[in-house]
C-alpha positions as CSV (number, residue, x, y, z in Angstrom):
1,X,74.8,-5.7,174.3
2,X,75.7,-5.1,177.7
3,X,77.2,-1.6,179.1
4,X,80.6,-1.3,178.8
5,X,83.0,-1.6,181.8
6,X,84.3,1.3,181.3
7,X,83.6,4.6,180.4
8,X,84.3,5.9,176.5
9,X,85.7,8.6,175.6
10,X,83.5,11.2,174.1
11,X,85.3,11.8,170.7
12,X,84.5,8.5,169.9
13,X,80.9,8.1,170.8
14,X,80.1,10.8,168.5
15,X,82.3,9.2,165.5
16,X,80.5,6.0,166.0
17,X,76.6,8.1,166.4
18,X,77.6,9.8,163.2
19,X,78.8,6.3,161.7
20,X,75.3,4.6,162.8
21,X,73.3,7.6,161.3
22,X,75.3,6.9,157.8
23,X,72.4,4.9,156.2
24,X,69.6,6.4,157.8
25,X,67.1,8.4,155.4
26,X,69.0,11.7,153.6
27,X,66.2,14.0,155.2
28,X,68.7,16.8,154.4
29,X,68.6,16.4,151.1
30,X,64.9,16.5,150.9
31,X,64.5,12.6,150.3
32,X,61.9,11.9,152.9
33,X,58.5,13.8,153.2
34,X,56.3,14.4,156.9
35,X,58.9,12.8,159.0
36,X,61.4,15.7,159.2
37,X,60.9,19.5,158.7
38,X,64.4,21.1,157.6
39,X,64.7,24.7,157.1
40,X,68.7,24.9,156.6
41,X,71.9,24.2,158.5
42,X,72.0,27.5,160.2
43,X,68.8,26.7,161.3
44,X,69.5,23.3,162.9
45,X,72.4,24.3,164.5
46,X,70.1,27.0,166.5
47,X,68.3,23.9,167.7
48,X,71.0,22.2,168.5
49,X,72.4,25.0,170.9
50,X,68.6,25.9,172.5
51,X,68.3,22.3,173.3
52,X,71.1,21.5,174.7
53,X,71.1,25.0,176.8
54,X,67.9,23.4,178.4
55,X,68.9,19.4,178.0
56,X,68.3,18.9,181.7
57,X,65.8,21.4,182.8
58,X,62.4,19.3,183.2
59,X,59.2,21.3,183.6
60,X,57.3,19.2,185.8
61,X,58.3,21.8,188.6
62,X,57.4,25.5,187.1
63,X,58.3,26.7,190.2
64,X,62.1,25.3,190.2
65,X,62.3,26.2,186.2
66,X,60.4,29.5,185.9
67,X,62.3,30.1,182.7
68,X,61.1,27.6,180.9
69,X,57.2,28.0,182.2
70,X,57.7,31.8,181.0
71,X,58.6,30.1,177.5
72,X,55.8,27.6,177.4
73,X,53.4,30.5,178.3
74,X,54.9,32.8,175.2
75,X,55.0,29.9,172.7
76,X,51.0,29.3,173.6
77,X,50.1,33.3,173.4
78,X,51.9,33.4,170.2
79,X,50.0,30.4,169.2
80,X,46.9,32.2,170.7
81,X,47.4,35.7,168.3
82,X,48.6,33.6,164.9
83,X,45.2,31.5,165.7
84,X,42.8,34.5,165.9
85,X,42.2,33.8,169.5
86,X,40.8,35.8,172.4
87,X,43.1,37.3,175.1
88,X,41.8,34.2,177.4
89,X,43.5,31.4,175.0
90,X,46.0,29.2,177.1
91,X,47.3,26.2,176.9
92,X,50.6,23.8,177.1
93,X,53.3,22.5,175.1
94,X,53.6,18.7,174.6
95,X,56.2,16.5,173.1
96,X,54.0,15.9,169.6
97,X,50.5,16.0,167.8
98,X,49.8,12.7,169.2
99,X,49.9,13.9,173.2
100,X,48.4,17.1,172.0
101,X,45.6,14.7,171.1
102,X,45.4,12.4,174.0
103,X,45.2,15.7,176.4
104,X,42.6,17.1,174.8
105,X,40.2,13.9,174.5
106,X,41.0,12.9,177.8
107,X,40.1,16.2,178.5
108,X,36.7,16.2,176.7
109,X,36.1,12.7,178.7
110,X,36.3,14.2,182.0
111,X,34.7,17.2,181.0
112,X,31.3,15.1,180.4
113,X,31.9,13.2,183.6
114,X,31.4,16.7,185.7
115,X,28.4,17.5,183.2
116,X,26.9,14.2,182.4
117,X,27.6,11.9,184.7
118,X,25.3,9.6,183.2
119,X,27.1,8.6,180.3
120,X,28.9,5.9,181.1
121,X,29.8,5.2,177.4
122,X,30.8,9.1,175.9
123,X,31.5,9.2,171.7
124,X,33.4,11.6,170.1
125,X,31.8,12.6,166.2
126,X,34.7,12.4,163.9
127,X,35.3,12.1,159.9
128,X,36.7,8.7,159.0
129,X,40.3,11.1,157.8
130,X,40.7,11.4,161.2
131,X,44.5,11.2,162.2
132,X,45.1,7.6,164.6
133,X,45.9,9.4,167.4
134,X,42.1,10.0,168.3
135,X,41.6,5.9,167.7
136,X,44.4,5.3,170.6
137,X,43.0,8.3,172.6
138,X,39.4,6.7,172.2
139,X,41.4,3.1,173.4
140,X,43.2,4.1,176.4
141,X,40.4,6.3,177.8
142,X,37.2,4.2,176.8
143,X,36.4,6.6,174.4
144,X,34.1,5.4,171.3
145,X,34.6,7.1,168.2
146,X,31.8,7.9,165.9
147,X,33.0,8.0,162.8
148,X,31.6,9.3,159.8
149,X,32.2,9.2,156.0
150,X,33.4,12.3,154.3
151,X,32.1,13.6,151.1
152,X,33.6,12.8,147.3
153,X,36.0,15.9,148.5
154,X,37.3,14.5,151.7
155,X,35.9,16.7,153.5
156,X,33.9,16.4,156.8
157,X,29.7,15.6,155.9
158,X,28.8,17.9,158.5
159,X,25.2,17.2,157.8
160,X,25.9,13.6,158.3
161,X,28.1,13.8,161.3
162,X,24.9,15.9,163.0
163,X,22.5,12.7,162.4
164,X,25.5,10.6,164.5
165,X,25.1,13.1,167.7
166,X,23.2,11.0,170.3
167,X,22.9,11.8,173.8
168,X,26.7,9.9,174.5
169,X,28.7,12.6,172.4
170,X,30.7,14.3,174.5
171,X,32.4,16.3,171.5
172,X,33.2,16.9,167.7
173,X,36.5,16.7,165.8
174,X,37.7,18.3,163.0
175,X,41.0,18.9,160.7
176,X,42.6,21.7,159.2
177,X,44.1,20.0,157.0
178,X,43.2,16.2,157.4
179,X,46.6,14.2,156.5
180,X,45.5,12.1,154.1
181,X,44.5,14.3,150.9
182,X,45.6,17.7,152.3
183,X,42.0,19.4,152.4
184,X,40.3,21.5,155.8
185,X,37.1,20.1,157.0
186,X,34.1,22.8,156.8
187,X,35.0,23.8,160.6
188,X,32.8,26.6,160.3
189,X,29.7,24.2,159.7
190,X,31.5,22.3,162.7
191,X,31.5,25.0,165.0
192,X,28.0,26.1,164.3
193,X,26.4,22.9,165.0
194,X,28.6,22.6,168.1
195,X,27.3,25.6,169.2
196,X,23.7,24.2,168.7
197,X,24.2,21.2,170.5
198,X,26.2,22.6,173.0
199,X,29.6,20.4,172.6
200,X,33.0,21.6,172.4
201,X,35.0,21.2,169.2
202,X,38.4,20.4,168.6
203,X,40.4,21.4,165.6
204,X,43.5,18.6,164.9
205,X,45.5,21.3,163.2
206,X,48.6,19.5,163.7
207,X,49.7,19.8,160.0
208,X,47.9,22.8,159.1
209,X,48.4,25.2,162.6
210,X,51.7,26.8,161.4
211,X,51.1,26.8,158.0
212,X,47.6,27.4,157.3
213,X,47.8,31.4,158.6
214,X,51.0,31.9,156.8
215,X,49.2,30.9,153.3
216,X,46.4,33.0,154.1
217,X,48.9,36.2,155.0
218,X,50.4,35.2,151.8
219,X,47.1,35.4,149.5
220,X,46.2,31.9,149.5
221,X,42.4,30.9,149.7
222,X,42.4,29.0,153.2
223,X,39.2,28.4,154.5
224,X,38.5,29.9,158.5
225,X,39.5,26.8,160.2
226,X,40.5,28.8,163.6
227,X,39.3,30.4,166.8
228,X,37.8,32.5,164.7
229,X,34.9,30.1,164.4
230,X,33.3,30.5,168.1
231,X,32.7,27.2,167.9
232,X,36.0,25.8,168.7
233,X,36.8,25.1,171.7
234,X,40.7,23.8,171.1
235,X,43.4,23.6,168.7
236,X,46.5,20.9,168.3
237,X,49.3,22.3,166.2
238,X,52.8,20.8,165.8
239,X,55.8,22.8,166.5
240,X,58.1,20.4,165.1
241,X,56.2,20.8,161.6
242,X,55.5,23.9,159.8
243,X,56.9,25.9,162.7
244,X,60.6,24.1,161.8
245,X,60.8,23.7,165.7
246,X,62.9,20.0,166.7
247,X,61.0,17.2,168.0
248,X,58.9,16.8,169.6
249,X,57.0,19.7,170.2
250,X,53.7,20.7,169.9
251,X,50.8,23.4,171.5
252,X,47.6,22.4,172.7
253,X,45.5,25.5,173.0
254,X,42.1,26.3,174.6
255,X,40.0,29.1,174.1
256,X,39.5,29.5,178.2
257,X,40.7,28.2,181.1
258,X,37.6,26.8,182.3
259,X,37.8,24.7,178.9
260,X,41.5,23.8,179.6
261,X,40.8,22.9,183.8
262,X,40.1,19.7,182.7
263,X,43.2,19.0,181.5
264,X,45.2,19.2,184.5
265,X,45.7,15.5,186.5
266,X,46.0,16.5,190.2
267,X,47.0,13.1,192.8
268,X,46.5,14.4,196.6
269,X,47.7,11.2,198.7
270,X,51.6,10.3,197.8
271,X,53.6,10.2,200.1
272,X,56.0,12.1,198.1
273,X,53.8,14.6,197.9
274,X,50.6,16.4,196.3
275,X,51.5,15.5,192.4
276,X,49.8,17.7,190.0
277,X,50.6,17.7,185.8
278,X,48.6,19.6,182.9
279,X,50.0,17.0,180.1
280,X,50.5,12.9,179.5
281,X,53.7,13.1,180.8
282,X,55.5,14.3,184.1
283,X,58.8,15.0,183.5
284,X,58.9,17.3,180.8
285,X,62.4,17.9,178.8
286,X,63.4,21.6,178.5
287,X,65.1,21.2,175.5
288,X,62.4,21.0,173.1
289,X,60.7,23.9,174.5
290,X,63.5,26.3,174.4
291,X,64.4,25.3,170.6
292,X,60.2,25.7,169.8
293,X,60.6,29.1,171.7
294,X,64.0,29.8,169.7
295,X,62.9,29.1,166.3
296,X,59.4,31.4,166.5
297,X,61.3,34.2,167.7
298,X,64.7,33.4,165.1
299,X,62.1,32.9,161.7
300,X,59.4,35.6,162.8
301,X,56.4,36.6,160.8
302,X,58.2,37.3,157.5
303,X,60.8,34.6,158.0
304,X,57.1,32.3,158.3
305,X,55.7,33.8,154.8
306,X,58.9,33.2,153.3
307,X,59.2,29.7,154.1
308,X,55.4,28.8,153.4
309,X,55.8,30.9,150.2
310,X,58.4,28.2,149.1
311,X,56.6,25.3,150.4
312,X,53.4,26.6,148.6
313,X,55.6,27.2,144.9
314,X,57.1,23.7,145.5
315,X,54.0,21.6,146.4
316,X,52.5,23.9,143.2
317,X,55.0,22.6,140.7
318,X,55.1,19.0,142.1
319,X,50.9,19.1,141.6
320,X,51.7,20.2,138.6
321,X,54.4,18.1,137.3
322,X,52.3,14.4,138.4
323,X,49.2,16.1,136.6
324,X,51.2,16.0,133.3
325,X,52.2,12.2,133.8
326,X,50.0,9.9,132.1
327,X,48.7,7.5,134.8
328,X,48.5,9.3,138.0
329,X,45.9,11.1,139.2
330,X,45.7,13.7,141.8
331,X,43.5,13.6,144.9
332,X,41.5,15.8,146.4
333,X,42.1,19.8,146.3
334,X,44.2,20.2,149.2
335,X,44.2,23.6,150.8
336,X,47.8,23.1,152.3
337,X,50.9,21.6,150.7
338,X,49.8,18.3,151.3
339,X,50.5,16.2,147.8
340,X,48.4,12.5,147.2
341,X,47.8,10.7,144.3
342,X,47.0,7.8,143.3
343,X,48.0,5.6,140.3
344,X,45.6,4.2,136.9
345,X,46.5,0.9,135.5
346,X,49.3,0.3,137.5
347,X,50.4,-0.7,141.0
348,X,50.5,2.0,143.6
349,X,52.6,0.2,146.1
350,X,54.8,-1.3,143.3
351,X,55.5,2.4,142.9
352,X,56.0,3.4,145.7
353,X,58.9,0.5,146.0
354,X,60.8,1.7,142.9
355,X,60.8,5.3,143.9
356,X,62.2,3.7,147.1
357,X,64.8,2.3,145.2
358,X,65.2,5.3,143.9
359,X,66.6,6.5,147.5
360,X,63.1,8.0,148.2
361,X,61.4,7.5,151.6
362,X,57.7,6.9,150.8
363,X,54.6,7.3,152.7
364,X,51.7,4.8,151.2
365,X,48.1,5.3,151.7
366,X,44.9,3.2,151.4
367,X,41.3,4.1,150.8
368,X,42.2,5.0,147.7
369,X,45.6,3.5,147.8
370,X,47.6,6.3,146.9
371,X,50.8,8.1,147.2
372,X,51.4,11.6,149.9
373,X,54.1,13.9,149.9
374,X,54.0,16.6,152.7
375,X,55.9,19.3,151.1
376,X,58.0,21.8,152.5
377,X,60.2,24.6,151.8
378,X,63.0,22.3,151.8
379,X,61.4,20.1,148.8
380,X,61.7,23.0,146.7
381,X,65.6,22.4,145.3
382,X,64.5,18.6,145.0
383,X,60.9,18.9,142.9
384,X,62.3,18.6,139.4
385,X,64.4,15.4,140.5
386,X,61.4,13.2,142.5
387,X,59.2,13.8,139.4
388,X,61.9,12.7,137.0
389,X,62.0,9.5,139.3
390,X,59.1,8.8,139.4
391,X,58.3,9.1,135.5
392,X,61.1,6.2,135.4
393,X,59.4,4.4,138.4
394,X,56.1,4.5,136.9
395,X,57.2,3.4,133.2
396,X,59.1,0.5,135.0
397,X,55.8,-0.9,136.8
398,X,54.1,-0.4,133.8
399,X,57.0,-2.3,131.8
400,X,56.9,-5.6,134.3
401,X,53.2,-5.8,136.4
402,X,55.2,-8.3,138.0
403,X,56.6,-5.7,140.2
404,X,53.4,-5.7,142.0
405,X,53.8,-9.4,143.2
406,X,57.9,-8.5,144.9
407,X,59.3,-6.2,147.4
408,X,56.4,-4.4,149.8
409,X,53.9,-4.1,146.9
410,X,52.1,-7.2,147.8
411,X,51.6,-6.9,152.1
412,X,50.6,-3.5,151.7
413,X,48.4,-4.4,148.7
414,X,47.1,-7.2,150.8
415,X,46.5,-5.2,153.8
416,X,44.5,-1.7,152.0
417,X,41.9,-4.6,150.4
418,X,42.0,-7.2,153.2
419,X,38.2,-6.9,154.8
420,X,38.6,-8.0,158.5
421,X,40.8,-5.1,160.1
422,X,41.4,-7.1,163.1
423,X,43.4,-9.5,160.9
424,X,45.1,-6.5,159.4
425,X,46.3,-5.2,163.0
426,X,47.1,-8.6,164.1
427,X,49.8,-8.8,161.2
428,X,51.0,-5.5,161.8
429,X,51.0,-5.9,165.3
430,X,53.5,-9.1,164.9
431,X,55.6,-6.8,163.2
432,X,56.4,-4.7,165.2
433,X,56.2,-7.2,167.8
434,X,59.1,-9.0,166.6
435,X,61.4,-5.3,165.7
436,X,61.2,-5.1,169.8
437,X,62.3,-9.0,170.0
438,X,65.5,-10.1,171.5
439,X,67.8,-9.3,168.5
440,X,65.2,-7.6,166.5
441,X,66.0,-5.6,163.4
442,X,64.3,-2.3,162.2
């Protein structure tokens, strides 16, 4: 495709981007779970009009847009207060969980090259339910992750992870929740044996950080997972998740600025100038900023409880629906509205396809291959439809086990039991490889 010659006219770009979107998932109508966050029409249309107010602002010069600095500081002190943090919290926006993460291990890298010079090799101590976003961290920063099994619960083995510190760990990670199964690591365990090993400790709260409080406001048990625990040293949480903010936004907070200095990347000899950034990126868009900034102050505090109060009733009944299905089996006691489970007798993947069929986008686990639904308050109109789906979908696997050798079923199936990973990555790695070829299809 080349660009046109001329110029379109703008009526007609936006018929044919409203055209393209046509078969896309029907995220709207609650058909997908994790990739979107909805809260309502009203409210996407406020995004739509914050964004676009700030569509060309860029935030790599504070000092040009002052406007959008004083928002990134609000968003991180109201981060700071919902967290349980100190007056001295501060911190940054970035454009999702996954550059939230890469700042803060970067971070923790050059934090033990001031200290420690001598490690030449530093390990982060982490639970094998880590999210992936540490693994490429740990890749592009020659970082080695330690990781460590979780318990029959999910949850971090803190005693375990404490016999994996050696004198190259420059840090420990925790979740609040982990993805996987929903559940928060014991981070008050964590943040006592950082404390007595002297290591920072970072919370991936990415899920959980704009849910997690709202539950406990609400009269959920949520275990203390915040800065409460003097342990922690810094906290990811994604905007564009439980906080119903648009992509991508998300807050990386630190419980001091002398924990946070080592974030900022300052260049001294360009000849366009001194160069100095506090996230992965340099030119930062406005427009995700001012719709994160205009959806915490639109929703507010009880706007927050109502929608996790929903979210909370509908991840209830949909636990409580797949419990009563003869065949499936729940995993793990998830202290969020996180949803797995995992399938007896029959193929999970196989599944997974038919509720796809179904017009269901699916998100497939391994290790145990299983099933997860990230609910939200938008799931609740759709709970009693997915479950009677997926009674059909199940008695049709169970009806023809030769569903498990068609469709999907049998790569993913392949790839969850396949023993050399590297073998796994290559595959996946072609993959994608060939989406981004010359004439590549999604």
């Amino acid at each position: 495709m080349n660009i046109p010659a001329k110029g379109r006219a703008p009526d007609d770009i936006l018929t044919e981007l409203r055209g393209k979107s046509a078969g896309d998932t029907k995220w709207r109508e609650g058909r997908v779970f994790s990739l979107v966050y909805h809260a309502g029409e009203q409210h996407e249309q406020l995004l739509q009009k914050a964004h676009a107010l700030y569509a060309s602002a860029n935030l790599l010069n504070p000092m040009a847009f002052g406007s959008l600095k004083q928002m990134e500081r609000e968003i991180v002190e109201m981060a700071g207060d919902l967290f349980h943090g100190p007056s001295s919290v501060v911190g940054t926006v970035t454009s999702g969980g996954t550059e939230s993460i890469l700042c803060a291990v970067a971070a923790y890298r050059d934090r033990a090259r001031r200290r420690k010079p001598w490690i030449l090799r530093p390990e982060l101590v982490v639970p094998t339910t880590i999210h992936p976003a540490f693994d490429k961290a740990a890749h592009y920063f020659g970082v080695k992750l330690v990781k460590v099994p979780v318990g029959p619960d999910f949850r971090a083995d803190v005693r375990a992870m404490a016999k994996a510190i050696s004198w190259k760990t420059i840090g420990l990670v925790g979740s609040a929740p982990q993805y996987a199964h929903g559940v928060v690591d014991p981070i008050a365990e964590l943040g006592a044996l950082a404390q007595k090993k002297g290591l920072p400790l970072h919370v991936d709260a990415c899920v959980g950080g704009f849910l997690l409080p709202w539950l406990e406001q609400i009269g959920r048990p949520v275990p203390v997972w915040d800065f409460r625990v003097a342990g922690v040293t810094s906290i990811s949480a994604d905007l564009h998740k439980f906080a119903y903010a648009g992509k991508g936004a998300s807050v990386l907070a630190w419980r001091s600025l002398d924990d946070m200095r080592h974030q900022i990347f300052v260049a001294t000899d360009f000849p366009g100038g001194i160069y100095a950034s506090p996230t992965m990126i340099g030119t930062r868009p406005g427009g995700p900023i001012a719709a994160a900034w205009a959806t915490l102050q639109s929703f507010g505090a009880d706007g927050y409880r109502e929608l996790a109060g929903k979210a909370a009733d509908a991840a209830d009944r949909m636990r409580a629906g797949i419990a009563k299905i003869p065949g499936l089996t729940l995993l793990g006691k998830s202290d969020s509205t996180i949803v797995s489970y995992a399938a007896l007798g029959a193929d999970v993947y196989a599944l997974a396809d038919r509720m796809e069929a179904r017009g269901w986008t699916v998100d497939r686990q391994q290790r145990p291959a299983s099933i997860h639904l990230t609910v939200t308050a938008n799931h609740a109109a759709i709970v009693d439809d997915y479950l009677a789906d997926l009674r059909a979908a199940l008695a049709e696997v169970k009806a023809d086990p030769s569903l498990a050798k068609s469709g999907t079923a049998p790569m993913y199936g392949m790839a969850a039991k396949m023993p050399v990973r590297r073998l796994v990555a290559a595959n996946v790695r072609k993959v994608i490889a060939n989406m981004y070829a010359p004439g590549g299809q999604p």
